[in-house]
mmCIF entry with sequence, helices, sheets and N, C-alpha, C, O atoms, coordinates in Angstrom:
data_MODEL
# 
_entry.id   MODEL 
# 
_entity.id                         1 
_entity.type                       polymer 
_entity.pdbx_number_of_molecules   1 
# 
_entity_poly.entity_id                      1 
_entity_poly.type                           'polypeptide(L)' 
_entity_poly.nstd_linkage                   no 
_entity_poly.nstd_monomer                   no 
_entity_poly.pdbx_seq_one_letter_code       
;(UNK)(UNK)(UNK)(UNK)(UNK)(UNK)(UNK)(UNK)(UNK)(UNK)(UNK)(UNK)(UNK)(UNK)(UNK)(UNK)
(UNK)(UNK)(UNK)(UNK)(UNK)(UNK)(UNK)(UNK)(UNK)(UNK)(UNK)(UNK)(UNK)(UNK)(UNK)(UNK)
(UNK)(UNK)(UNK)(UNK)(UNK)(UNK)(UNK)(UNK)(UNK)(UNK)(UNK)(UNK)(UNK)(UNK)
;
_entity_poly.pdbx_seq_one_letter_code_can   XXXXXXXXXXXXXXXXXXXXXXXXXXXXXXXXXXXXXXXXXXXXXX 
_entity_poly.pdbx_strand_id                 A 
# 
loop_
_entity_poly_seq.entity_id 
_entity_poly_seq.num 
_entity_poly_seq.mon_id 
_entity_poly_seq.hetero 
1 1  UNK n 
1 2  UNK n 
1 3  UNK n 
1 4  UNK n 
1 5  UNK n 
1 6  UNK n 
1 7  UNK n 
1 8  UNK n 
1 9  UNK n 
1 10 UNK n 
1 11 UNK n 
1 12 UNK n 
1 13 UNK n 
1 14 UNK n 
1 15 UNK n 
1 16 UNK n 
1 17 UNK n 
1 18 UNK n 
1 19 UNK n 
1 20 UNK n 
1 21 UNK n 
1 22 UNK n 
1 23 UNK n 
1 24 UNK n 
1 25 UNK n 
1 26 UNK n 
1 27 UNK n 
1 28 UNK n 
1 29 UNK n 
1 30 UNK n 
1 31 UNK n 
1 32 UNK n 
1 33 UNK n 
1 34 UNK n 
1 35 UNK n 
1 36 UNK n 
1 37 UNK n 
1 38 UNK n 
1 39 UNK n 
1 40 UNK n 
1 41 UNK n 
1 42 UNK n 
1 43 UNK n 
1 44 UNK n 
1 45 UNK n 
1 46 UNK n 
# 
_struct_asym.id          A 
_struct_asym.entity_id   1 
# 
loop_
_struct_conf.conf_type_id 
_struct_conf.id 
_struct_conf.pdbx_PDB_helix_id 
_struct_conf.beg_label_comp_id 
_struct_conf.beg_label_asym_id 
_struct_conf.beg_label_seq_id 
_struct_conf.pdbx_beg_PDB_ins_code 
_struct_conf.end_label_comp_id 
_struct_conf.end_label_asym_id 
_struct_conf.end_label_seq_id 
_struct_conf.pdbx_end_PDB_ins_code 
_struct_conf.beg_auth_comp_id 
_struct_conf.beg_auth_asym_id 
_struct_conf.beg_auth_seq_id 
_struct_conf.end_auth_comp_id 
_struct_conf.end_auth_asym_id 
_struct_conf.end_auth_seq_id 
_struct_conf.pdbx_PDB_helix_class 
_struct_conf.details 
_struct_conf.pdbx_PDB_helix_length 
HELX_P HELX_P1 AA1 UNK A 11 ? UNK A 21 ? UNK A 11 UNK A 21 1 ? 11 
HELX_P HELX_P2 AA2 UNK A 34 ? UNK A 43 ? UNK A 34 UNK A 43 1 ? 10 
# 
_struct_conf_type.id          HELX_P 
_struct_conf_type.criteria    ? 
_struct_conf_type.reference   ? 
# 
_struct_sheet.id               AA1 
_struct_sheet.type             ? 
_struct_sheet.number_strands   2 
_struct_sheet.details          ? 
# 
_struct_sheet_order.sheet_id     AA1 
_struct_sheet_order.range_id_1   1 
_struct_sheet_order.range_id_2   2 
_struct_sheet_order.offset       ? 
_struct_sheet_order.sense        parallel 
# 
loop_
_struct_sheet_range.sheet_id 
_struct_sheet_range.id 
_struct_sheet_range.beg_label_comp_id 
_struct_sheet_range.beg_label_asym_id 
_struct_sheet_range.beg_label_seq_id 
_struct_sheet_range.pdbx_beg_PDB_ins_code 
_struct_sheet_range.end_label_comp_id 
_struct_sheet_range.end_label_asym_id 
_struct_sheet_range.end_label_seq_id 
_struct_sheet_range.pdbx_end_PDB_ins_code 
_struct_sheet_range.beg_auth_comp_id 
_struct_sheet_range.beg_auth_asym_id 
_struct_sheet_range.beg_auth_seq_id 
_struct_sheet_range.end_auth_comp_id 
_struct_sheet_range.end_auth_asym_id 
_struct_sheet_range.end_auth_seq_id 
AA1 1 UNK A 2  ? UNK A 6  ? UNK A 2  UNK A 6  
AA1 2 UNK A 26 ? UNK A 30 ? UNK A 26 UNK A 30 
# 
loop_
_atom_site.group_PDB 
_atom_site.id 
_atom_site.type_symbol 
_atom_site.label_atom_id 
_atom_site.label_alt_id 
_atom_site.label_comp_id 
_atom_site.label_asym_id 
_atom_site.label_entity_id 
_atom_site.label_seq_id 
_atom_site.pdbx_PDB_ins_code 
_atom_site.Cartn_x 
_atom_site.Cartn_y 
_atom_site.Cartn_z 
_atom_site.occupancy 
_atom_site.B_iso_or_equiv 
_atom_site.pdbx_formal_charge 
_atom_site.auth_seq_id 
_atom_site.auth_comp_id 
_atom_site.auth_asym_id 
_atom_site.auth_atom_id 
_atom_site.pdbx_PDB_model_num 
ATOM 1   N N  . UNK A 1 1  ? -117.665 1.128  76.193 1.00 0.00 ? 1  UNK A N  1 
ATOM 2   C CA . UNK A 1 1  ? -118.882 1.235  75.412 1.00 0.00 ? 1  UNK A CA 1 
ATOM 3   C C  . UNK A 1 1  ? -118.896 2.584  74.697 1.00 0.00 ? 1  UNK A C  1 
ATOM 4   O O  . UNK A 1 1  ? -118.574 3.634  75.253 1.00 0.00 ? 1  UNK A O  1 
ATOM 5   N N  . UNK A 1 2  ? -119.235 2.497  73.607 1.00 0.00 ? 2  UNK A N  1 
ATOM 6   C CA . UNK A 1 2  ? -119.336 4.168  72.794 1.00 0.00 ? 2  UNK A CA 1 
ATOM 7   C C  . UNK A 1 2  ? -120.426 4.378  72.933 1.00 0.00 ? 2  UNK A C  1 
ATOM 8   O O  . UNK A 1 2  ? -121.268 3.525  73.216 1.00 0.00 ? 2  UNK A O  1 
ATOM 9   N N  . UNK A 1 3  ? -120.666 5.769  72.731 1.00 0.00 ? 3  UNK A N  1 
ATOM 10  C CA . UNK A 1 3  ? -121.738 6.886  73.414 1.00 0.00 ? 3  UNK A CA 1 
ATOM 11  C C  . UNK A 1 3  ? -122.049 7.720  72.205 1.00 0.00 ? 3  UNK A C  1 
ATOM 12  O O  . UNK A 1 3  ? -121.182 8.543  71.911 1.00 0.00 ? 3  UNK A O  1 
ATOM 13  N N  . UNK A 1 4  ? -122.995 7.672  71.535 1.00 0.00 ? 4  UNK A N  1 
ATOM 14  C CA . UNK A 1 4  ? -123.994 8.445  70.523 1.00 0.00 ? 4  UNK A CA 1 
ATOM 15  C C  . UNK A 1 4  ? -124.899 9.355  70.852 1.00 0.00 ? 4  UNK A C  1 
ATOM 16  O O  . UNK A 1 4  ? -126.008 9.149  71.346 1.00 0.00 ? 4  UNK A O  1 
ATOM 17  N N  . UNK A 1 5  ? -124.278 10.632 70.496 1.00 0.00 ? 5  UNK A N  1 
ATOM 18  C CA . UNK A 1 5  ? -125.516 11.719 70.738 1.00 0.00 ? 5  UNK A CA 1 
ATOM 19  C C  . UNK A 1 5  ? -126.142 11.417 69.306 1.00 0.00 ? 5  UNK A C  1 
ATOM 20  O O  . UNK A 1 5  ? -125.710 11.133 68.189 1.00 0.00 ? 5  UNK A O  1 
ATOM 21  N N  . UNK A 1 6  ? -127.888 11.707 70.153 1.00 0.00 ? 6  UNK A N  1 
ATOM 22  C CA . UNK A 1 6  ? -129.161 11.708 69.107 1.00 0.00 ? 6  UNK A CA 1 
ATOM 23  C C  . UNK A 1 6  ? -129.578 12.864 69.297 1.00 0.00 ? 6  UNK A C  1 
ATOM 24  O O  . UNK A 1 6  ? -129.795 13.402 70.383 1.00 0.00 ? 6  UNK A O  1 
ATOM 25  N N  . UNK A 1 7  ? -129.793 13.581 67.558 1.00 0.00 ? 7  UNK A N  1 
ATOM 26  C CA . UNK A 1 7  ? -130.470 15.132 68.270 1.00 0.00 ? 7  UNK A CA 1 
ATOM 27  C C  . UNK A 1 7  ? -131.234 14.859 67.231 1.00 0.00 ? 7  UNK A C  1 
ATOM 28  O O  . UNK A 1 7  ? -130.967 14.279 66.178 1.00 0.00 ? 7  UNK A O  1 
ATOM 29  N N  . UNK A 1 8  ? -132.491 15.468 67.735 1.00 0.00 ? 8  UNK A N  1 
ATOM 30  C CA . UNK A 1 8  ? -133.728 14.656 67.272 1.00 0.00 ? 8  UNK A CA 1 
ATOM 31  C C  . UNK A 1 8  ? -134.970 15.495 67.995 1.00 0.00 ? 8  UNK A C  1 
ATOM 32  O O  . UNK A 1 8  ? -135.300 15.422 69.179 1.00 0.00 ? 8  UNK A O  1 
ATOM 33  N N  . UNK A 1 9  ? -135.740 16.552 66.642 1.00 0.00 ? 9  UNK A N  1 
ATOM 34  C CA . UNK A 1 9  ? -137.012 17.035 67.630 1.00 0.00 ? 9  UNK A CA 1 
ATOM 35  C C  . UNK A 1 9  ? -137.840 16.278 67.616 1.00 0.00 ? 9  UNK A C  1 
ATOM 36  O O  . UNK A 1 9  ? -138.596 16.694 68.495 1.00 0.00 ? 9  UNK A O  1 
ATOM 37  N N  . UNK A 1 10 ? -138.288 15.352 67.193 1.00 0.00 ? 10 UNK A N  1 
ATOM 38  C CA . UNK A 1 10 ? -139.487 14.846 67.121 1.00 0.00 ? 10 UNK A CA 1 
ATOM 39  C C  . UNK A 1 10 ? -138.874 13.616 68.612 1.00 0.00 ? 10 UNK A C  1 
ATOM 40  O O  . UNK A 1 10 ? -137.699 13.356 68.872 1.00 0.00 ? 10 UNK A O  1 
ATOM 41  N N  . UNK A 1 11 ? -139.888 13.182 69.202 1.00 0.00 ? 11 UNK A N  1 
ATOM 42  C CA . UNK A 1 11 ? -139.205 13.056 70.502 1.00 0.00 ? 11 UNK A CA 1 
ATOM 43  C C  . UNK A 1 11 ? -139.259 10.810 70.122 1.00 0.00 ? 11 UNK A C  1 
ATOM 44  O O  . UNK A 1 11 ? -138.611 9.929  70.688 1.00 0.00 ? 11 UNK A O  1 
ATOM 45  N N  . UNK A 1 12 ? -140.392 10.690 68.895 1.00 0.00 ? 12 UNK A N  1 
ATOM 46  C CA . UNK A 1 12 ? -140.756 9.414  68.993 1.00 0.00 ? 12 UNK A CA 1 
ATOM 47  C C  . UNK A 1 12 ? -139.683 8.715  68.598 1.00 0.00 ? 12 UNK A C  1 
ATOM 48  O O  . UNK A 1 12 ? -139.114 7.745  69.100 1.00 0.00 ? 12 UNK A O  1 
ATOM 49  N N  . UNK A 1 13 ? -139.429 9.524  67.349 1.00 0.00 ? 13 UNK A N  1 
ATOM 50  C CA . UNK A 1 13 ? -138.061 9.116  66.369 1.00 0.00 ? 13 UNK A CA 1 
ATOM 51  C C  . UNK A 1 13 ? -137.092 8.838  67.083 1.00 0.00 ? 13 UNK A C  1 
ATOM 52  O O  . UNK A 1 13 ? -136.394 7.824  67.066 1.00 0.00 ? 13 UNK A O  1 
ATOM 53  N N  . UNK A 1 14 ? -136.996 10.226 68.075 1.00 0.00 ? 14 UNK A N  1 
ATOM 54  C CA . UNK A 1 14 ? -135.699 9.901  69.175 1.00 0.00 ? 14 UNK A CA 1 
ATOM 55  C C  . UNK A 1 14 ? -135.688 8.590  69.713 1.00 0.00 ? 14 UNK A C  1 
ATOM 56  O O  . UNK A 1 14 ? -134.703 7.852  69.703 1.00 0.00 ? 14 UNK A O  1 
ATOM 57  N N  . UNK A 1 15 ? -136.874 8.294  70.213 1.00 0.00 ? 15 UNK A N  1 
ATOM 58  C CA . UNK A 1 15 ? -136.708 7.213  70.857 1.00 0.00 ? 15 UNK A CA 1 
ATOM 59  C C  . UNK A 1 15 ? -136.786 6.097  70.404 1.00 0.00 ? 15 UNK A C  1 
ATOM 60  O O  . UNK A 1 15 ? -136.651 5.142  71.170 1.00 0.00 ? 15 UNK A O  1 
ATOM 61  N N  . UNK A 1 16 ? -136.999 5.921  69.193 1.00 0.00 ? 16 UNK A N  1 
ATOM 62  C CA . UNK A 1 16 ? -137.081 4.503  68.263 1.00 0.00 ? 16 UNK A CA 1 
ATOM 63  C C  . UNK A 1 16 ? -135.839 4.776  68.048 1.00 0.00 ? 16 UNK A C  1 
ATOM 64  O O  . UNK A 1 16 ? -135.317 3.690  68.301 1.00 0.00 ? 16 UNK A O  1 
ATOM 65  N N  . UNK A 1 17 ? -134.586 5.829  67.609 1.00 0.00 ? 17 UNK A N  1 
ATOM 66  C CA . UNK A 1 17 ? -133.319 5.441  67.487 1.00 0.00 ? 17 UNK A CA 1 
ATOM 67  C C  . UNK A 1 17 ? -132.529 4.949  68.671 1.00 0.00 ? 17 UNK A C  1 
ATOM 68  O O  . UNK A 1 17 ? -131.618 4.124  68.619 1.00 0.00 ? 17 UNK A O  1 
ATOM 69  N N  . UNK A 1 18 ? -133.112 5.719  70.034 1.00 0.00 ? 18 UNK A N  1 
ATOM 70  C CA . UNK A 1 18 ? -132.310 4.900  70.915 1.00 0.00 ? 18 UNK A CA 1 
ATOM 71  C C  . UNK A 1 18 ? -132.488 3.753  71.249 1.00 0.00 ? 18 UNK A C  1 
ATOM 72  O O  . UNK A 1 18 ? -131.493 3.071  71.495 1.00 0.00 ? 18 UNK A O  1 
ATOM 73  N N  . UNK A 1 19 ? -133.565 3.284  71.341 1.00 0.00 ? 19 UNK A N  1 
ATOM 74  C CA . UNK A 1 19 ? -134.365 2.151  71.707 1.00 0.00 ? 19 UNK A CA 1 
ATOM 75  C C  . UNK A 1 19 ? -133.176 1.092  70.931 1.00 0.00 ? 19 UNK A C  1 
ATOM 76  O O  . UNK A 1 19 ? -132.521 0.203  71.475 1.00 0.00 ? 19 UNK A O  1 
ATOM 77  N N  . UNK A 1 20 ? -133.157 1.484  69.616 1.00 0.00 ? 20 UNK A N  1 
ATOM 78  C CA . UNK A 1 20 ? -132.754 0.287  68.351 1.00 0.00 ? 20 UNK A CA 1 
ATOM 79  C C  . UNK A 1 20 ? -131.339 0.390  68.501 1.00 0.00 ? 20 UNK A C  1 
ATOM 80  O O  . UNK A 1 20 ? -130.646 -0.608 68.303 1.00 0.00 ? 20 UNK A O  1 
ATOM 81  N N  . UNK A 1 21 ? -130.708 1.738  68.904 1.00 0.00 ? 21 UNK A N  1 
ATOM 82  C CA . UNK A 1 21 ? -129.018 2.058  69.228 1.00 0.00 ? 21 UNK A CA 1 
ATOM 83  C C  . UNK A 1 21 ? -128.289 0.949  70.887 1.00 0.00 ? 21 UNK A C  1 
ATOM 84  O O  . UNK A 1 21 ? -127.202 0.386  71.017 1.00 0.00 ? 21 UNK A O  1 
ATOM 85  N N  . UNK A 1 22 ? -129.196 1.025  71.623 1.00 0.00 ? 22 UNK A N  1 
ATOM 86  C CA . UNK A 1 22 ? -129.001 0.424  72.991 1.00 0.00 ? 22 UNK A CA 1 
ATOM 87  C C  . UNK A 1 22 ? -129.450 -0.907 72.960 1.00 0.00 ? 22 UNK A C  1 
ATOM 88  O O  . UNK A 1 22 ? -129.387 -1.619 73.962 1.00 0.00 ? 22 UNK A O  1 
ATOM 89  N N  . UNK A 1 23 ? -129.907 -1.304 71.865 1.00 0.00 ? 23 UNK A N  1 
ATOM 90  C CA . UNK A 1 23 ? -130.349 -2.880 71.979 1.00 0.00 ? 23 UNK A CA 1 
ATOM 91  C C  . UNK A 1 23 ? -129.058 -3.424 71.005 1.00 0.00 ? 23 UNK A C  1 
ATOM 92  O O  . UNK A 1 23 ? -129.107 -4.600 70.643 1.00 0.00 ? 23 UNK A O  1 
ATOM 93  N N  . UNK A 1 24 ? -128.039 -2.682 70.626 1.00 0.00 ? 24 UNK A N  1 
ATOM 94  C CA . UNK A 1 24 ? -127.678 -3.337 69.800 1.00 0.00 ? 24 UNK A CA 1 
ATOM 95  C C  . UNK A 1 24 ? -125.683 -2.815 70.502 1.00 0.00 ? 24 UNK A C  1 
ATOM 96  O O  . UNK A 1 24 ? -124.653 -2.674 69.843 1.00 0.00 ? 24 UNK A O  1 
ATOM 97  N N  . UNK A 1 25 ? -125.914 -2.680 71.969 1.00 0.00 ? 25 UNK A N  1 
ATOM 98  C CA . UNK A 1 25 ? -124.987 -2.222 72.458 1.00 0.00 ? 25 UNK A CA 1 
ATOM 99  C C  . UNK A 1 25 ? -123.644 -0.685 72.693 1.00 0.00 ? 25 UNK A C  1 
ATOM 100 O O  . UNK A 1 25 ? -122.466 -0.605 73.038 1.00 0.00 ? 25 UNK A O  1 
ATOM 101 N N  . UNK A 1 26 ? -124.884 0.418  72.199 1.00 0.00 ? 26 UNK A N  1 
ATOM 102 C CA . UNK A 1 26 ? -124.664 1.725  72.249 1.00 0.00 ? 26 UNK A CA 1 
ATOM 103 C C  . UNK A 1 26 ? -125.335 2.229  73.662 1.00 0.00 ? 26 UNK A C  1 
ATOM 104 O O  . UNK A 1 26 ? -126.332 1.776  74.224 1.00 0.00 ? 26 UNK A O  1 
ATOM 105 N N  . UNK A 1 27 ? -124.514 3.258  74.041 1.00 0.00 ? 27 UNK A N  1 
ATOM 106 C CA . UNK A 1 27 ? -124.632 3.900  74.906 1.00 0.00 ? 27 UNK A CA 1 
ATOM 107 C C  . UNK A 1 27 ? -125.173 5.227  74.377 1.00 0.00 ? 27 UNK A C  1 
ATOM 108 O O  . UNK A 1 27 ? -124.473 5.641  73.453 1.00 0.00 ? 27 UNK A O  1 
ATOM 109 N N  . UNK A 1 28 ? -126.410 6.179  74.737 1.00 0.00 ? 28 UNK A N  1 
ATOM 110 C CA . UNK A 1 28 ? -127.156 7.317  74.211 1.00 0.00 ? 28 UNK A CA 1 
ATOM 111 C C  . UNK A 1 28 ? -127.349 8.352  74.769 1.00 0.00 ? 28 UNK A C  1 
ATOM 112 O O  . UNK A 1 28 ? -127.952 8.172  75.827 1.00 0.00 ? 28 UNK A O  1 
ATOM 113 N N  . UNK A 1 29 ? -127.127 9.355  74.566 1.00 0.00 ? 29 UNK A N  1 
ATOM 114 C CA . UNK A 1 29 ? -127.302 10.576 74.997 1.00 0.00 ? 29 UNK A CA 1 
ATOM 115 C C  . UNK A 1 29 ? -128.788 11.408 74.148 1.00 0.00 ? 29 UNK A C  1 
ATOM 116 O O  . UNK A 1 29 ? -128.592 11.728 72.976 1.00 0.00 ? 29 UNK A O  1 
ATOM 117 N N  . UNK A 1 30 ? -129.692 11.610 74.538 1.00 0.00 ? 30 UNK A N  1 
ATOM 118 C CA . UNK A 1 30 ? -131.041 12.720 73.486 1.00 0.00 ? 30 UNK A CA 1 
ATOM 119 C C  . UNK A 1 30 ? -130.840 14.224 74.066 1.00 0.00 ? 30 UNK A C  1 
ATOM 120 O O  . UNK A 1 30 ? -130.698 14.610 75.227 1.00 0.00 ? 30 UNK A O  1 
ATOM 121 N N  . UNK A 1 31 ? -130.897 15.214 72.345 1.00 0.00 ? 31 UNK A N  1 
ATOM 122 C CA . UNK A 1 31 ? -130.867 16.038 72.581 1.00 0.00 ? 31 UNK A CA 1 
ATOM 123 C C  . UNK A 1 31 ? -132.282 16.473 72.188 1.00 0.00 ? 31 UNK A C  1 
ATOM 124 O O  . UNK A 1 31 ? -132.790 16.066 73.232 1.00 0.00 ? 31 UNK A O  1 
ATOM 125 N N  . UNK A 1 32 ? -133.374 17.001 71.477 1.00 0.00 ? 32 UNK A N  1 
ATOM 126 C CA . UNK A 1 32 ? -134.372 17.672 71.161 1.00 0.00 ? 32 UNK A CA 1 
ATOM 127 C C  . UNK A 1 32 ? -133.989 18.845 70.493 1.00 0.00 ? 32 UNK A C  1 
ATOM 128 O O  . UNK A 1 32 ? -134.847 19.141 69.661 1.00 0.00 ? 32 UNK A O  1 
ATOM 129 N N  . UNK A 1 33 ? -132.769 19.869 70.526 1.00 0.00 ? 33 UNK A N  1 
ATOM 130 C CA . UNK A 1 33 ? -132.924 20.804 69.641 1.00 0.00 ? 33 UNK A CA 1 
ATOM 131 C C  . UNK A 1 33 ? -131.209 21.013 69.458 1.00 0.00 ? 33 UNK A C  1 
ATOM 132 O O  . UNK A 1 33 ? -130.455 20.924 70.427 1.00 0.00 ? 33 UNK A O  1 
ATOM 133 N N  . UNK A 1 34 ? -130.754 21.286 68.146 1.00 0.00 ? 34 UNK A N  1 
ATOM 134 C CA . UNK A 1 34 ? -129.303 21.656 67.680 1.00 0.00 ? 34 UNK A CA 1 
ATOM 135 C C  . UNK A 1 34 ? -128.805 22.205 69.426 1.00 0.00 ? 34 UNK A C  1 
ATOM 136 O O  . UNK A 1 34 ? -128.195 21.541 70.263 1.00 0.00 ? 34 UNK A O  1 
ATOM 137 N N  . UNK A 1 35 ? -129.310 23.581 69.534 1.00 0.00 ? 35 UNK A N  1 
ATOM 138 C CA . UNK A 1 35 ? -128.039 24.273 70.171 1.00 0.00 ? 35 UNK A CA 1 
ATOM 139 C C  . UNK A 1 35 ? -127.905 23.226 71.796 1.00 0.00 ? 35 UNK A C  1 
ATOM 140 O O  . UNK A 1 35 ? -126.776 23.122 72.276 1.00 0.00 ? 35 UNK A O  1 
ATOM 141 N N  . UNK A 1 36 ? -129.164 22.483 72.564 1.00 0.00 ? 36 UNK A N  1 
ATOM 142 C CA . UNK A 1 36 ? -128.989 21.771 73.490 1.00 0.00 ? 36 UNK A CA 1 
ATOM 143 C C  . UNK A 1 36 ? -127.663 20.610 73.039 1.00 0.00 ? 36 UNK A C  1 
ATOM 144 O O  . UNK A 1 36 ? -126.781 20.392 73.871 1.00 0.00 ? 36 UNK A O  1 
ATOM 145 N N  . UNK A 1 37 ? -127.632 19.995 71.826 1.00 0.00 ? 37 UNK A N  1 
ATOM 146 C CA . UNK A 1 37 ? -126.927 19.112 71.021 1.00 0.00 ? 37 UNK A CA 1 
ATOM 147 C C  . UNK A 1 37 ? -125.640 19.740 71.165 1.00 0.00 ? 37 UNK A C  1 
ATOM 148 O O  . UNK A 1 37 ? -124.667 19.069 71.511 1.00 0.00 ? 37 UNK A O  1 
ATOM 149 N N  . UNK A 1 38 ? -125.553 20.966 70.930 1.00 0.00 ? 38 UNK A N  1 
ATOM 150 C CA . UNK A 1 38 ? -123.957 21.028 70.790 1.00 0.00 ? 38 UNK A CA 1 
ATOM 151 C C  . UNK A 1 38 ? -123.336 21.682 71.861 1.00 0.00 ? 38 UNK A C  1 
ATOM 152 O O  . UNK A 1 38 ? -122.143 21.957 71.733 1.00 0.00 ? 38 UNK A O  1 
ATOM 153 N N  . UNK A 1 39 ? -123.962 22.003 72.966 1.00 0.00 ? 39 UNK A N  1 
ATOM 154 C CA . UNK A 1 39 ? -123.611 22.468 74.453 1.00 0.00 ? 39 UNK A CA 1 
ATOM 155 C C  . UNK A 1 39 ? -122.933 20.819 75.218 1.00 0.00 ? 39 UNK A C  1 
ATOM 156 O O  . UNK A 1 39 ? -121.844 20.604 75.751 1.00 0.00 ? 39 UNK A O  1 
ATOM 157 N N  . UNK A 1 40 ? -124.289 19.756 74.933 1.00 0.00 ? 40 UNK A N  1 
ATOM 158 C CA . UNK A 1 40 ? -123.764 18.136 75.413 1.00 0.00 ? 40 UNK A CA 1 
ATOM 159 C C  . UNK A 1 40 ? -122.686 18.105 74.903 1.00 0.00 ? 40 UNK A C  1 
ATOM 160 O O  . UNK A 1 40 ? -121.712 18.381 75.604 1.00 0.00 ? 40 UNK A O  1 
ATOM 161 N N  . UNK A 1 41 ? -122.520 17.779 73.597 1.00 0.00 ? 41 UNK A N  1 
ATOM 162 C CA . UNK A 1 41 ? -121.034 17.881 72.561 1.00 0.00 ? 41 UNK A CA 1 
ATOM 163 C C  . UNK A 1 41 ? -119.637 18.316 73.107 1.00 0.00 ? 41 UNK A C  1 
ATOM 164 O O  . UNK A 1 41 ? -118.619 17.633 73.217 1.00 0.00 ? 41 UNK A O  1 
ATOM 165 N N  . UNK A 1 42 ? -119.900 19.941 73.495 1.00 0.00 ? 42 UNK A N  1 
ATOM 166 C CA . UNK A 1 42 ? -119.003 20.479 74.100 1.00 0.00 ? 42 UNK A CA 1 
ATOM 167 C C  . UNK A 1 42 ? -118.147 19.768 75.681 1.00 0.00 ? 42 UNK A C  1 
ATOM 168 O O  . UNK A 1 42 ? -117.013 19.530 76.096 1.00 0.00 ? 42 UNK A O  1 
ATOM 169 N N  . UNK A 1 43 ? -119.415 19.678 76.067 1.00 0.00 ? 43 UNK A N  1 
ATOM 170 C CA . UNK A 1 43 ? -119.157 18.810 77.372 1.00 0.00 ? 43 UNK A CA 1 
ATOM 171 C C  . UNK A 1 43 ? -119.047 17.356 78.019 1.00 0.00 ? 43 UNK A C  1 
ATOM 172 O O  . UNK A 1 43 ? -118.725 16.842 79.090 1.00 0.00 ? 43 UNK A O  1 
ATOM 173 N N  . UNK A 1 44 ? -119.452 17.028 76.883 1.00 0.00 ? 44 UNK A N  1 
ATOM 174 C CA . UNK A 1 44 ? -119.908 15.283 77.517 1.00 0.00 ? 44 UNK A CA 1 
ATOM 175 C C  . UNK A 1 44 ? -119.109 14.492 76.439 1.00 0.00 ? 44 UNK A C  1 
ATOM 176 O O  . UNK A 1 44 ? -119.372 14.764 75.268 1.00 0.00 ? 44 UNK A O  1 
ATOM 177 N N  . UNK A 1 45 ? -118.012 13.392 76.735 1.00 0.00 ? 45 UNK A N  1 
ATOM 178 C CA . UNK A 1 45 ? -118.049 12.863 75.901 1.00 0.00 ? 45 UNK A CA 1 
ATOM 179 C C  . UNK A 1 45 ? -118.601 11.654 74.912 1.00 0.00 ? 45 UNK A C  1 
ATOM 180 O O  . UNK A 1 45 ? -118.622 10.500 75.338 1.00 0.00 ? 45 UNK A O  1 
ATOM 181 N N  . UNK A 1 46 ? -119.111 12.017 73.383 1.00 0.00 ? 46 UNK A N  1 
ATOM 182 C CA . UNK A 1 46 ? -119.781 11.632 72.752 1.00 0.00 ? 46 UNK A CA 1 
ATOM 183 C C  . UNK A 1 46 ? -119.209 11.331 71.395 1.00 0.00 ? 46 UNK A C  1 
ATOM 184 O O  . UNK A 1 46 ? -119.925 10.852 70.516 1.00 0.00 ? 46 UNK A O  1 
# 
């Protein structure tokens, strides 16, 4: 399964993209701000 980081401040948006990303067979990771986003990045694969 592939794995999509969402970085995304607004937290609703976030979750209407994952919501619509995982119904359609994506796996999701949420970040809320760039530098949290690219620490996951570094570490997680995405």
């Amino acid at each position: 399964m592939e794995k999509i980081q969402i970085i995304e401040d607004d937290e609703l948006i976030a979750e209407l993209e994952r919501d619509y990303l995982e119904a359609n067979g994506y796996e999701t990771d949420l970040a809320f701000d760039g530098i949290t986003g690219e620490q996951k990045a570094k570490t997680e694969k995405v």
